[in-house]
N, C-alpha and C positions, 0 to 999 in steps of 0.2 A: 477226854481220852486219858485213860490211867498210865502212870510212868512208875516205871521202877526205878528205886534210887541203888547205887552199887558203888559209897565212895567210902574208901577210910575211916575212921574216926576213931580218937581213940579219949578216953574220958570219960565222967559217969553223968548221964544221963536218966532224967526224971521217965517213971513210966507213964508218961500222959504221954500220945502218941503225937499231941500239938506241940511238944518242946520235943518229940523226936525231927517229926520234918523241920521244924525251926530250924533245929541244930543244921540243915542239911540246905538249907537256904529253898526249901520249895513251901509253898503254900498249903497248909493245911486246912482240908475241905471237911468240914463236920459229923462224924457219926458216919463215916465210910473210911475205906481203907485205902485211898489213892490221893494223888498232888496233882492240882492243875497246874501249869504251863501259862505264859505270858501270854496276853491279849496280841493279835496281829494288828502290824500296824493300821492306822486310819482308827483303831480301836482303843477304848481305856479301860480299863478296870482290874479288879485283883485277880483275874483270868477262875474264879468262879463266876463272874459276871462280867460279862464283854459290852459295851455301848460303841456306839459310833461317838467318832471325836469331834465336836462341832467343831472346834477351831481352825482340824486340818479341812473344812470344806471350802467350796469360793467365796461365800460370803465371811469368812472368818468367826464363824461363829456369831454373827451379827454384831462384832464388835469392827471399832473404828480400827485400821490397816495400822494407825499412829500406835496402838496401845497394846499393851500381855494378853494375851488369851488363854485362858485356863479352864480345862475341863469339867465340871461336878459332879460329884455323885448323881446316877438318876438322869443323867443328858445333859446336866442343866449348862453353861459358863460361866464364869466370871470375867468381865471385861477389866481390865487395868485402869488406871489417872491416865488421864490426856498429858501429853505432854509439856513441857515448860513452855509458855506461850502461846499453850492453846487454852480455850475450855470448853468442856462439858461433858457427860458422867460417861465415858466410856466406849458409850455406844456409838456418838457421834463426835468429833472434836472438832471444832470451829477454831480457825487462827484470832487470836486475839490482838485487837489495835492499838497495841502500846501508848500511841500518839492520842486518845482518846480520853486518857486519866492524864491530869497534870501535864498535859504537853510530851509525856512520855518523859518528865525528867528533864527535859531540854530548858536551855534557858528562854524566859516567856518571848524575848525578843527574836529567837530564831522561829522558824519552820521545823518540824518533827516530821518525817516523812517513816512511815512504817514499812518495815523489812518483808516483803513475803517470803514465808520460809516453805509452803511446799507447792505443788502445782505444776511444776517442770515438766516440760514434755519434753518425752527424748524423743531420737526419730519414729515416726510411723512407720516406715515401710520393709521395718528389718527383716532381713531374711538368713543372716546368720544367728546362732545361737549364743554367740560372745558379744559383749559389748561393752568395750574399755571407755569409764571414764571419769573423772577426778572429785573426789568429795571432799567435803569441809568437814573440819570434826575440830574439838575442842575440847580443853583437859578433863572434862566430866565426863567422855564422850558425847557425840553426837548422832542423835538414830534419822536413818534414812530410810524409807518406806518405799520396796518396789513393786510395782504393780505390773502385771504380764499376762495381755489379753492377745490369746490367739482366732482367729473367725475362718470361717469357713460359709459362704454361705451366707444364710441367716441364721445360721447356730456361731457361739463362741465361749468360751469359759477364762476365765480368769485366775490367776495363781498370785498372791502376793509373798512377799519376803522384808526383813527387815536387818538392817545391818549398822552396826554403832562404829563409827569411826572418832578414834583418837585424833589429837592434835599432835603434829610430826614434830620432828625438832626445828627449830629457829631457825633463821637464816643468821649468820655469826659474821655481823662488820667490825671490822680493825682499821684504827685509825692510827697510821704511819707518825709515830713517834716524834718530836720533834727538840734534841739533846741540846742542851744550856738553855740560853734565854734568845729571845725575839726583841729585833730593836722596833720599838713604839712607829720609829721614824719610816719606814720599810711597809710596803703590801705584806699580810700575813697569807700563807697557802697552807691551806688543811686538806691531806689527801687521806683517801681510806678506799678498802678494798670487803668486799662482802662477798662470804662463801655461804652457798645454800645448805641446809637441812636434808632432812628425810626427803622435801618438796624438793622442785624441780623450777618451780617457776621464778617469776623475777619477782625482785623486791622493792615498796615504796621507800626513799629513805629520805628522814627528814633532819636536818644540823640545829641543833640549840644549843648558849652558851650562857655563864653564867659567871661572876665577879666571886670568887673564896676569900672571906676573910678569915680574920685570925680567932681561931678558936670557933668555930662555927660553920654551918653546912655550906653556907654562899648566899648572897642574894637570891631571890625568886626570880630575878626581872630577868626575863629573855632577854640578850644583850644583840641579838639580832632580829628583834624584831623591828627594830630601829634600820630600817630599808637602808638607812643614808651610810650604814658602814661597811654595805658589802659592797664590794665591787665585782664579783660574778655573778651571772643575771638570776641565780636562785638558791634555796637554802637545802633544794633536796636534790642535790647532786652527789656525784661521788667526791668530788674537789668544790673545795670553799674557797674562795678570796676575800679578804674584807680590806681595805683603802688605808692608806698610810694614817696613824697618827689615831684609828678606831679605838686604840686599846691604851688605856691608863699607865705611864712607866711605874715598872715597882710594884706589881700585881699578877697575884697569881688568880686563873682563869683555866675553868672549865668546860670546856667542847665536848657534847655530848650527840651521837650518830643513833638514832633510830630506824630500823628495819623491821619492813613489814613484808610479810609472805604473802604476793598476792593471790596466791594459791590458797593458802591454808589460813591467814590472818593470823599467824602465828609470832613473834615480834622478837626481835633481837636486838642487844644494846651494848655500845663502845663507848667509852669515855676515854680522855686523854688533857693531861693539865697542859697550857702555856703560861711559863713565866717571863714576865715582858722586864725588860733590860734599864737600869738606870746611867745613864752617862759621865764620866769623870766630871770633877766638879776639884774647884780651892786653888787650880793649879796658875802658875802665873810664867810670867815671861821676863828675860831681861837681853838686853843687847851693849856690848861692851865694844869700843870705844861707841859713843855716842855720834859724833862726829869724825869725818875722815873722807876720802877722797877715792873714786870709784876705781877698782881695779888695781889699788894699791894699799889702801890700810887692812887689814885684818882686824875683822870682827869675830867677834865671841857669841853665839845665839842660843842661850840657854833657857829653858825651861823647866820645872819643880814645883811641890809644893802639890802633888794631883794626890785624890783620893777616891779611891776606886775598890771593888770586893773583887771585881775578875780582872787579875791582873794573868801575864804582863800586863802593861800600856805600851804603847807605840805612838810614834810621833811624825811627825811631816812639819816641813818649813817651807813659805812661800813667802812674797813682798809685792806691794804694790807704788808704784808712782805715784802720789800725790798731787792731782790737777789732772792727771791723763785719765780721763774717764771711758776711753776706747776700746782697751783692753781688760780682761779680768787677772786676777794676781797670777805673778809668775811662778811655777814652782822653787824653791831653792835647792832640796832634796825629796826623795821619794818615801814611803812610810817603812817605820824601822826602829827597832827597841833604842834608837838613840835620845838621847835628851839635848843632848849639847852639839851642835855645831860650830866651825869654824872656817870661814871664809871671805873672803873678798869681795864685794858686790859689786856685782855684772852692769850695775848701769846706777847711773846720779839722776838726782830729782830735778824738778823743774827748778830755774832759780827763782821765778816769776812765783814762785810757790814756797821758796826758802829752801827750795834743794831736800824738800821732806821727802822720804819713803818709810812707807809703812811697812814694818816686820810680821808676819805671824804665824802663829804655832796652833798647828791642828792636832788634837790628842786623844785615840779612842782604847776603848778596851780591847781586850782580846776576844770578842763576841763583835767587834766591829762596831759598837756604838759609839758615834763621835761628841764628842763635847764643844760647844760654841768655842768660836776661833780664840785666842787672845793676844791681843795687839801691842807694837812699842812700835813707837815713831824713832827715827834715827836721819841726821841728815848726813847726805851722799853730794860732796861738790864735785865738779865736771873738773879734769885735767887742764890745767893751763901751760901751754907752751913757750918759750919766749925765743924759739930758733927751732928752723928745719931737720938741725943735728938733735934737735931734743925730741922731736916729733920719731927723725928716724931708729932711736934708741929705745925709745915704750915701743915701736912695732919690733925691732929684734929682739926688745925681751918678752914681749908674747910670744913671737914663736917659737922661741925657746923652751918656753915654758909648756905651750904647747903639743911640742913635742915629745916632753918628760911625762906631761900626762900620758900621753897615746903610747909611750913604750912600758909605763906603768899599768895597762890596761885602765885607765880610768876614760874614756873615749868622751863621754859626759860630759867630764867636767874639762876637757878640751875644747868642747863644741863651745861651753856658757863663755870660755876664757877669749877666744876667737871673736863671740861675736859680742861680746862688752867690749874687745880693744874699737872693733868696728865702731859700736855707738859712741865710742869716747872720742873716734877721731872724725865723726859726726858732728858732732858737737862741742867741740873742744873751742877753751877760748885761746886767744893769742893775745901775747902783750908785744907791745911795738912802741920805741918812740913814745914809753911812759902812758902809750894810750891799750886802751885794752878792748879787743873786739870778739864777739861771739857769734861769727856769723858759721854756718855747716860748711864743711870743704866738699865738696866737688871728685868725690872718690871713684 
């Protein structure tokens, strides 16, 4: 059917009447004076010659559902490559057995088990025209071939379609930070939190960790493959545990979180260093008078000499009785940027034992890492009375003393002073008539 063309143009223009329609974007038909018009669909050609399109029929042009179909001159197709994982020319594509060459690549000692990648039935019996449902796709895209057989009868025809799907975004896990250092001595807890992608679904997540040294990426060696340092029943959780004393002091360490989309296979990764903690060290101990008598000499309880990178340091003092294996050390004060104490001690040693008590000072960083105790023996002899009137004057000067505590707020250290006057009059010796007895009173 002849068209007439009636569009603008302005420019000079060859008189060959093939570069007039050219200019005019219609097809110039030879040695006549008209333009054909575009092939109707189902159709191809340069609309002086119209073919039927074998591709758009049900058999796809005799080409495989997986593959390009293109029209040729003359009726003919061209069938496209099979796709990655299949083979054969076009027309039919067979899945190929990965696991059939070389084990698929697997190490010879595993099993290779091969992936079928198409085959899927979806439901038979649809009777709506929608049907939502979730594809894998991958950064190259991934083609998915649908087939859609309607019957009636014993007649039916079939319509395929194919559609490439991308790989969505990652699912993005974060591993909760964890500020200064970790003490070796201490359970470590690694938590992390995993936001999804484009996807929708859950994520595999798997913990691995590795030793950094200096000047260099890290060891390779999974530091958790080694079962025996974790103390939570598995490695692909969202929270990690691993058992006191797993991790080397003085080492920085890398915890790395893998997520996997099980949706999409699509993978996501967090990293996060721990620097594990070194404990004071050099520091020593002195106690001043060396000997003296419980609940009335004044002692000096000093410590120095500590060397540490996280300071402050803090301290703590405790004592134990010497021979009394019953109990474990008593505190003397609670922990506190002090170095130096000064006090009176609350109870004397065995004498059976030479009246030893052991001093000691606990000293950690400001991260909480403690450093082994260090000790000073010091001996503590028990009160000797030699009169009732001397016995009744140590109990009114405790509670005197007592009481200056408690209106000093010191409440504490009224309680230690009370009940050291107790064990001294527990055990207190008496002299009599030049003889001297040490037997407990009767309180």
């Amino acid at each position: 059917m002849a068209t007439s063309t009636a569009s603008a143009f302005s420019g000079n223009l060859s008189t060959d009447p093939a570069n007039i329609f050219t200019a005019f974007g219609d097809t110039y038909a030879p040695d006549v004076g008209y333009t054909c018009g575009s092939c109707p669909e189902g159709f191809v050609g340069d609309g002086i010659n119209c073919e039927v399109d074998q591709c758009s029929s049900a058999d796809f042009g005799g080409c495989d559902p997986l593959v390009n179909c293109t029209s040729a001159p003359g009726g003919g197709v061209v069938c496209g490559s099979c796709p990655q994982g299949y083979d054969g020319d076009g027309t039919s594509c067979e899945e190929r057995d990965e696991c059939a060459i070389n084990n698929g690549d697997c190490d010879y000692r595993t099993n290779c088990t091969n992936t079928v990648r198409d085959g899927t039935l979806l439901p038979s019996t649809l009777t709506d025209a929608i049907l939502q449902i979730f594809l894998q796709g991958d950064a190259d895209g991934r083609s998915h071939t649908f087939k859609l057989t309607a019957s009636k009868g014993d007649r039916s025809s079939s319509l395929y379609t194919t559609v490439t799907v991308g790989k969505g975004a990652p699912p993005v896990p974060a591993i909760m930070p964890i500020p200064g250092k970790v003490n070796t001595g201490a359970a470590l807890t690694m938590q992390a939190s995993v936001a999804v992608g484009n996807s929708s679904g859950a994520s595999s997540l798997w913990w691995s960790a590795y030793q950094q040294t200096e000047g260099a990426e890290g060891d390779i060696v999974d530091l958790l493959a080694d079962a025996g340092v974790l103390a939570s029943e598995s490695r692909s959780g969202s929270t990690l545990v691993l058992h006191p004393n797993a991790l080397a002091e003085n080492t920085t360490y890398v915890f790395e979180l893998e997520a996997v989309s099980q949706e999409d296979g699509s993978v996501g990764r967090s990293s996060a260093k721990v620097v594990t903690n070194t404990p004071p060290s050099g520091g020593q101990l002195l106690v001043t008078p060396t000997t003296g008598t419980v609940l009335q000499t004044e002692y000096t309880v000093n410590t120095s000499g500590w060397e540490d990178t996280d300071l402050p340091l803090f301290s703590s003092f405790s004592y134990r009785v010497i021979g009394d294996d019953t109990r474990a050390g008593v505190i003397l004060s609670a922990v506190g940027p002090q170095q130096v104490l000064t006090l009176k001690m609350p109870e004397s040693g065995l004498e059976e034992f030479g009246s030893v008590v052991e001093v000691a000072a606990h000293v950690e960083d400001r991260y909480g890492c403690k450093a082994n105790p260090v000790l000073f023996n010091i001996t503590v002899m028990a009160v000797e009375f030699t009169s009732d009137s001397e016995m009744h004057d140590f109990v009114d000067s405790t509670v005197s003393e007592s009481e200056t505590l408690l209106s000093n707020g010191q409440a504490a250290d009224a309680l230690n002073s009370i009940t050291g006057s107790i064990s001294i009059l527990a055990g207190a010796c008496w002299l009599y008539l030049n003889h001297r007895w040490c037997v407990p009173l009767a309180l």
